[in-house]
Backbone bond lengths (Angstrom), bond angles and torsions (degrees), N, CA, C in turn:
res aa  C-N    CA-C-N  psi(-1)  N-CA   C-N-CA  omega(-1)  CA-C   N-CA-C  phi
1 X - - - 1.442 - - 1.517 108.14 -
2 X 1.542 117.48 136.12 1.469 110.31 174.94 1.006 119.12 -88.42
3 X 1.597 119.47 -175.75 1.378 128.71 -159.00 1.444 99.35 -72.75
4 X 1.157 124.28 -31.99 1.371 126.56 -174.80 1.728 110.25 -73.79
5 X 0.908 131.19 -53.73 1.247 124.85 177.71 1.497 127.15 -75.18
6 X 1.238 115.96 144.25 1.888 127.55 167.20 1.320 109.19 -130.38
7 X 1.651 82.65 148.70 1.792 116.45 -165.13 1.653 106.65 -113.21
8 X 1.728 81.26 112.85 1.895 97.32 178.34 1.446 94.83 -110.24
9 X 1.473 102.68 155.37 1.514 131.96 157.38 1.410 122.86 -74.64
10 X 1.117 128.32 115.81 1.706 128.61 -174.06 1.811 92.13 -92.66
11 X 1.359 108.24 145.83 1.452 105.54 -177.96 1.687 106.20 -62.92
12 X 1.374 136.17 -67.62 1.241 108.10 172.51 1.904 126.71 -44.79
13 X 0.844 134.81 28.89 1.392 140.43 141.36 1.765 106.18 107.34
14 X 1.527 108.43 1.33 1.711 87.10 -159.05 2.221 100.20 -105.82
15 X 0.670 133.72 -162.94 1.566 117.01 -133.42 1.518 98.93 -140.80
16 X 1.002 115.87 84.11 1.954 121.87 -179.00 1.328 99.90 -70.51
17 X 1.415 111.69 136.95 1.542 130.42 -179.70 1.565 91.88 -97.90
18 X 1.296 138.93 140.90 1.232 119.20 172.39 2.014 87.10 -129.23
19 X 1.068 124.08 143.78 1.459 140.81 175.38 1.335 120.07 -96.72
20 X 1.835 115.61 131.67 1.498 111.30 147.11 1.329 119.56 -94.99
21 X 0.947 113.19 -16.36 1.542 104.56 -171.46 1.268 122.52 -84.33
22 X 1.533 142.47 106.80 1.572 160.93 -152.68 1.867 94.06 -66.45
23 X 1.248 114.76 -36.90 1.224 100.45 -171.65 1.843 112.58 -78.62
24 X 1.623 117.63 6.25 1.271 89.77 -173.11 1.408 70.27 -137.61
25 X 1.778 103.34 156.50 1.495 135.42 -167.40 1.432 98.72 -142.94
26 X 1.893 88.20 133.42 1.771 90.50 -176.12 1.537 114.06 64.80
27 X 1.167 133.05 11.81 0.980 125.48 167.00 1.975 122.17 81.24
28 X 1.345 82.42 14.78 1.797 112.04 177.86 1.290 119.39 -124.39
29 X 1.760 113.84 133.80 1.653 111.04 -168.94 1.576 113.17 -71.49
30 X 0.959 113.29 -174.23 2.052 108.22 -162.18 1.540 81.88 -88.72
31 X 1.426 135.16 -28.47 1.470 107.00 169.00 1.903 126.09 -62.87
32 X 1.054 114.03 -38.74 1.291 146.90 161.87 1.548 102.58 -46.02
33 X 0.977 124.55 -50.28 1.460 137.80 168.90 1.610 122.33 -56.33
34 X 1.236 111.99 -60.71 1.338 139.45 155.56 1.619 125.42 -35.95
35 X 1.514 106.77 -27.99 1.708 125.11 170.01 1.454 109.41 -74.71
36 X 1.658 122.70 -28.42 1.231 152.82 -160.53 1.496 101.18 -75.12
37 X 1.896 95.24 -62.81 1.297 111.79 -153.48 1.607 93.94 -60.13
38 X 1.717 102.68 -54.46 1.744 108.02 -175.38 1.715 100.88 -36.90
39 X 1.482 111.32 -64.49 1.339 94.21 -156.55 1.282 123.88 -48.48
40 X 1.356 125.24 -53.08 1.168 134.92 148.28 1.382 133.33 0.21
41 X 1.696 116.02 -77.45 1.260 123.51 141.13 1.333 123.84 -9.35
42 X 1.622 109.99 -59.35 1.198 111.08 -159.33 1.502 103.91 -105.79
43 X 1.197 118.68 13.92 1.240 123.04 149.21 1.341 133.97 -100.62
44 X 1.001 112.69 -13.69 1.675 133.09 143.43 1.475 113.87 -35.00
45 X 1.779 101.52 -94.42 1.239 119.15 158.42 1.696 115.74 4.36
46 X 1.636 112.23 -60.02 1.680 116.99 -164.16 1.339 80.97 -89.11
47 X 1.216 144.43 -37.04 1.357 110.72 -170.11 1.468 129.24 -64.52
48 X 1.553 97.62 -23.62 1.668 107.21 -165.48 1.707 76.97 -87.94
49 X 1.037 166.88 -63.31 0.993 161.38 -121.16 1.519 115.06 -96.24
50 X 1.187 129.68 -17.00 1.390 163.94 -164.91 1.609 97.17 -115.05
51 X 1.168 140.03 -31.04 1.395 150.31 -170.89 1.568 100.75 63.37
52 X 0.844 103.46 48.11 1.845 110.16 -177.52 1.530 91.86 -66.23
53 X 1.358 107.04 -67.96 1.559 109.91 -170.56 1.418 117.89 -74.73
54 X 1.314 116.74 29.52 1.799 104.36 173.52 1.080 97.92 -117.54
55 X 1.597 100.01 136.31 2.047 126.03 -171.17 1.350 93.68 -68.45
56 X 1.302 127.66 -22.83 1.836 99.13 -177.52 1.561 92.70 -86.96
57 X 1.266 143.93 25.01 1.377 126.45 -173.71 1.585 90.61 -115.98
58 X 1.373 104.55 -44.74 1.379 116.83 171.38 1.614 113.16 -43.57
59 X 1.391 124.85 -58.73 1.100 151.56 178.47 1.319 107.51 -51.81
60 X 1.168 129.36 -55.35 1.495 143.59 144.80 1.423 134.08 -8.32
61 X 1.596 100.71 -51.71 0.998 104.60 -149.76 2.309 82.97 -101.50
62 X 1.471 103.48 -38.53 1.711 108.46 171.60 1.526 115.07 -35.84
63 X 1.619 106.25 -34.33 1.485 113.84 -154.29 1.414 99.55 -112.03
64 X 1.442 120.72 14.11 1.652 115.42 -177.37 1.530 139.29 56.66
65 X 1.815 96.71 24.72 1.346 107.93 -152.49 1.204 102.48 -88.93
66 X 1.872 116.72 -41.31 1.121 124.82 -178.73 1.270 124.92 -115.72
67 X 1.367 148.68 156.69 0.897 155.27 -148.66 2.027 93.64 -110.16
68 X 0.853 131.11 -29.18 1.384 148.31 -159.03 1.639 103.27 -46.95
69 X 1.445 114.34 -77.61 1.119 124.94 -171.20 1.651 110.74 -67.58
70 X 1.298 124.22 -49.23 1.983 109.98 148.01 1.531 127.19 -18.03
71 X 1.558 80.98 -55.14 2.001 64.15 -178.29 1.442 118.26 -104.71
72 X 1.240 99.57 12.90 2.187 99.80 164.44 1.643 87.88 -83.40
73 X 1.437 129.18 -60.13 1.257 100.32 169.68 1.430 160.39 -81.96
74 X 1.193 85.93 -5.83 1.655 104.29 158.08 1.585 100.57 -68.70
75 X 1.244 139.89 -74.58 1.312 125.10 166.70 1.498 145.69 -26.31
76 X 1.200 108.47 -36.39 1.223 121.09 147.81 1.205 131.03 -71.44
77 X 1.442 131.18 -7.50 1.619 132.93 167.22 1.627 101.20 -99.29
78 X 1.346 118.73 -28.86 1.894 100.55 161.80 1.153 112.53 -65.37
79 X 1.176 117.94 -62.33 1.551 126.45 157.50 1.925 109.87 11.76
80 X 1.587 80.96 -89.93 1.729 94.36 -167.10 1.147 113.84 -69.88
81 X 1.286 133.78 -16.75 1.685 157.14 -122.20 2.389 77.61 -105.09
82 X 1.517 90.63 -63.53 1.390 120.76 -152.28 2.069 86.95 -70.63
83 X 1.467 115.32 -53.77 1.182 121.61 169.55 1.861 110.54 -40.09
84 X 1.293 113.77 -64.59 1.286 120.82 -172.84 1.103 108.54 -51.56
85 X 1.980 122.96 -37.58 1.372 122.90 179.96 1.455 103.80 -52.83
86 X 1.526 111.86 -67.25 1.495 103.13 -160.64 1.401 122.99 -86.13
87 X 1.082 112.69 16.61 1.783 130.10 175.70 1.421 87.76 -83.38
88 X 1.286 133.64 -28.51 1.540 126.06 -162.51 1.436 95.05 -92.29
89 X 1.558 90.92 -68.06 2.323 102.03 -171.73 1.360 102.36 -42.65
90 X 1.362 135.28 -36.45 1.406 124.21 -147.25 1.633 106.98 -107.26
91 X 1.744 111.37 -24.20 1.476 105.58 170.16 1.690 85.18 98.23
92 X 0.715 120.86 32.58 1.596 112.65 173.52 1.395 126.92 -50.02
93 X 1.291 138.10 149.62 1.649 127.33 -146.22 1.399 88.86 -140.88
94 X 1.760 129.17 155.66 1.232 112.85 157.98 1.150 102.89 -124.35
95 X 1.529 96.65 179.98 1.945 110.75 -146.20 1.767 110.47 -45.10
96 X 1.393 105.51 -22.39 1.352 98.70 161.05 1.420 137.83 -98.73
97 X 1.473 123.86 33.60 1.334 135.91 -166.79 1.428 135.14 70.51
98 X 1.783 103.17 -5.73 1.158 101.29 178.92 1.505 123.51 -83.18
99 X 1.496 127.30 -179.37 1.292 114.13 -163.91 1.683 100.69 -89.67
100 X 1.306 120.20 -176.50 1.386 104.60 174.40 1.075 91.68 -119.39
101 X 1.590 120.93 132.69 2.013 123.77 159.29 1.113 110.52 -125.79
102 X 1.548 94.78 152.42 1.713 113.09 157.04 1.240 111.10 -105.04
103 X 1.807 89.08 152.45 1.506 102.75 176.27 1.576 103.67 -108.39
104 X 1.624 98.73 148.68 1.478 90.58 165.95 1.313 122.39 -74.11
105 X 1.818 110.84 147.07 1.677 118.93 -179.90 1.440 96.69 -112.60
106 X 1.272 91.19 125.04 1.901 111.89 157.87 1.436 108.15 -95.34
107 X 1.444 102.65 140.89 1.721 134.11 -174.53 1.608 100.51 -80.68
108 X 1.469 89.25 134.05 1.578 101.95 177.83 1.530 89.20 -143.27
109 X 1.221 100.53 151.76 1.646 128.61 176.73 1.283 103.52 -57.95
110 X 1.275 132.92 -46.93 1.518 128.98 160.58 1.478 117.10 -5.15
111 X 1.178 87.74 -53.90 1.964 107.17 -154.98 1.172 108.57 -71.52
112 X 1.420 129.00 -0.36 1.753 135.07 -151.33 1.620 77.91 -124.50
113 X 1.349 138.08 -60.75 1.550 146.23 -170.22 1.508 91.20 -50.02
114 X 1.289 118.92 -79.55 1.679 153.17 -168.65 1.380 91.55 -29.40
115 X 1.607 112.48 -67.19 1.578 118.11 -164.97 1.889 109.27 -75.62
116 X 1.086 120.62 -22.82 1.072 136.10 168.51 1.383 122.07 -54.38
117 X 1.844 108.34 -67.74 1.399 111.54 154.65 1.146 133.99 -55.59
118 X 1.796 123.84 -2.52 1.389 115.29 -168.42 1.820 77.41 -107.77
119 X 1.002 111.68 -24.61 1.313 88.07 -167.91 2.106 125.03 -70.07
120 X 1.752 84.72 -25.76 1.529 92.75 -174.35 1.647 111.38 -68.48
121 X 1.186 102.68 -38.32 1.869 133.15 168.15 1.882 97.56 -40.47
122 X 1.020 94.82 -61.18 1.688 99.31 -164.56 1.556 96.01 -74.26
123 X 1.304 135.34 -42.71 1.984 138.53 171.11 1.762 85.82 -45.41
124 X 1.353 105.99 -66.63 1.517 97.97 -151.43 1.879 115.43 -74.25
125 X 1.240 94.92 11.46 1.712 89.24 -166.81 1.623 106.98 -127.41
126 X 1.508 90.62 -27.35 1.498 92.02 -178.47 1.857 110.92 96.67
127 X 0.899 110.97 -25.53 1.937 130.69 174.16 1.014 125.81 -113.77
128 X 1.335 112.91 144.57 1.452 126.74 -177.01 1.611 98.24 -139.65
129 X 1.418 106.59 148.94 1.663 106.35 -161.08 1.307 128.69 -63.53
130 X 1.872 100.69 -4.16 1.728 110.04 -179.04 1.968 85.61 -69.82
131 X 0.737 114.37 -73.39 1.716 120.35 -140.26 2.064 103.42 -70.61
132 X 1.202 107.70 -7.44 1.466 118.72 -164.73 1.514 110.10 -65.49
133 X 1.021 128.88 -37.50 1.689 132.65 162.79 1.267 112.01 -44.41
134 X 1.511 107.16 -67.77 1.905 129.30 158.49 1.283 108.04 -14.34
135 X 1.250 115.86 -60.37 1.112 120.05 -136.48 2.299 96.63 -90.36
136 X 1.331 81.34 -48.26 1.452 90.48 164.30 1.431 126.41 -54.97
137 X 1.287 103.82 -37.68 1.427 122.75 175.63 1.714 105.37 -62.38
138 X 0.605 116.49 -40.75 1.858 130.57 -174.51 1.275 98.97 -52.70
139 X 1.637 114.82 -61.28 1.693 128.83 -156.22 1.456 111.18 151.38
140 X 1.625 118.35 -34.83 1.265 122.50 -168.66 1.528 119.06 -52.81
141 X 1.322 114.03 36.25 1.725 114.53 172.24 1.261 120.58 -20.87
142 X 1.667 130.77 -17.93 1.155 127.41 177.47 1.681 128.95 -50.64
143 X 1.329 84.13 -48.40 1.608 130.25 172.36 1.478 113.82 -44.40
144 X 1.486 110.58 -33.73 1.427 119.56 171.90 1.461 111.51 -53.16
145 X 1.251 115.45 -33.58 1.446 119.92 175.09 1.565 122.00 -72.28
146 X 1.579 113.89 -31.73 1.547 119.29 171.98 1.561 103.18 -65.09
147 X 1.240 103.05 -17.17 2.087 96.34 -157.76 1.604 78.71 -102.82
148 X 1.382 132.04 -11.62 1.624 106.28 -179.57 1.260 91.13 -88.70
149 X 1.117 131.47 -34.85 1.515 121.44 175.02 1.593 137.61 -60.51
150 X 1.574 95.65 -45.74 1.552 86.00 153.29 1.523 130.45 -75.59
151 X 0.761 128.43 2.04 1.346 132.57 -178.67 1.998 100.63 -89.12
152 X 1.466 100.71 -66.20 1.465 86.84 145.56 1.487 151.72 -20.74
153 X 1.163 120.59 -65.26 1.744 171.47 -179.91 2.111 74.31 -59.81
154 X 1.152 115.43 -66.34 1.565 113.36 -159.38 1.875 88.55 -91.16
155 X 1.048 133.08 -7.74 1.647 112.80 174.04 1.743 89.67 -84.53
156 X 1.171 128.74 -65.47 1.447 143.96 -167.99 1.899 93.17 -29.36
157 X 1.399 124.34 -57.47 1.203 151.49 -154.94 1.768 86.47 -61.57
158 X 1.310 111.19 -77.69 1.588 128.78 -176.04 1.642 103.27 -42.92
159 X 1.056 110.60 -69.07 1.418 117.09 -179.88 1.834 124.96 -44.73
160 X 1.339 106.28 -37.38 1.663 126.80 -158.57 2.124 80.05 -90.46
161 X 1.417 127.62 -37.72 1.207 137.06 -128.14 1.575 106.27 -36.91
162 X 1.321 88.05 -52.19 1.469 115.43 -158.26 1.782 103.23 -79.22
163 X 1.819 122.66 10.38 1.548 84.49 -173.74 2.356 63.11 -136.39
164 X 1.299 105.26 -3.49 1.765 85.39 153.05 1.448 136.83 -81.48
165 X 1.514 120.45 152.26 1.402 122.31 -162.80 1.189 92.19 -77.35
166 X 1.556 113.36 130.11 1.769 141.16 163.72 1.600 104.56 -101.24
């Protein structure tokens, strides 16, 4: 740990790094950061290229027209499905040596409302928050308004947290 950072205890047991130094985020140096940004980028890139982010594909896929957007996400849940396997079998480490775990998630009724509302949000807008940078990135300035909203949509969430059923 560097000179700049200190290590607190959160009462359930797990270990907040808290930072002075402006140049590192998340607890990663702005070069370290910069590996992020690429990926990103270049995950952008496949989306616009993939038509991930175009509302008539989106639209498409609401109205059962196309088969397109099913199997980017159906592909993407073998994908991670197959990832999660061998992140486990293999002991997988991240860039800073630590191990990688999951925790188990228990189902709450939340999640049926939650997924419900994201879903009507994403029919009516055409976006969902993976592709929304993308999409901005393109030209679609419209979009600036879905991302003020979710950002919203996630303050409302934080704020309400504590008097919704968990």
């Amino acid at each position: 740990m560097s000179n700049t950072q200190t290590k607190n205890t959160i009462p359930n047991g797990e270990v907040a790094v808290e930072n002075d130094d402006p140049m590192q985020v998340a607890g990663h140096s702005f070069s370290g950061n910069l590996k992020y940004m690429f990926v990103g980028i270049l995950f952008g890139i496949v989306f616009v290229k993939a038509e991930i982010i175009s509302w008539f594909r989106i639209q498409e896929m609401f109205r059962f027209q196309s088969f397109h957007m099913y199997g980017v996400i159906g592909s993407a849940v073998i994908v991670g499905a197959l990832s999660v396997f061998l992140i486990k079998k293999c002991n997988v480490k991240t860039l800073e040596g630590r191990p990688v775990t999951f925790s188990p998630k228990r189902f709450h009724k939340g999640q049926i409302y939650g997924g419900l509302l994201f879903g009507m949000g994403w029919a009516m807008t055409g976006a969902c928050p993976g592709p929304l940078f993308a999409q901005i990135g393109t030209g679609f300035l419209v979009v600036i308004i879905v991302l003020l909203s979710a950002i919203a949509g996630t303050w409302v969430y934080g704020y309400l947290r504590d008097k919704l059923p968990h």
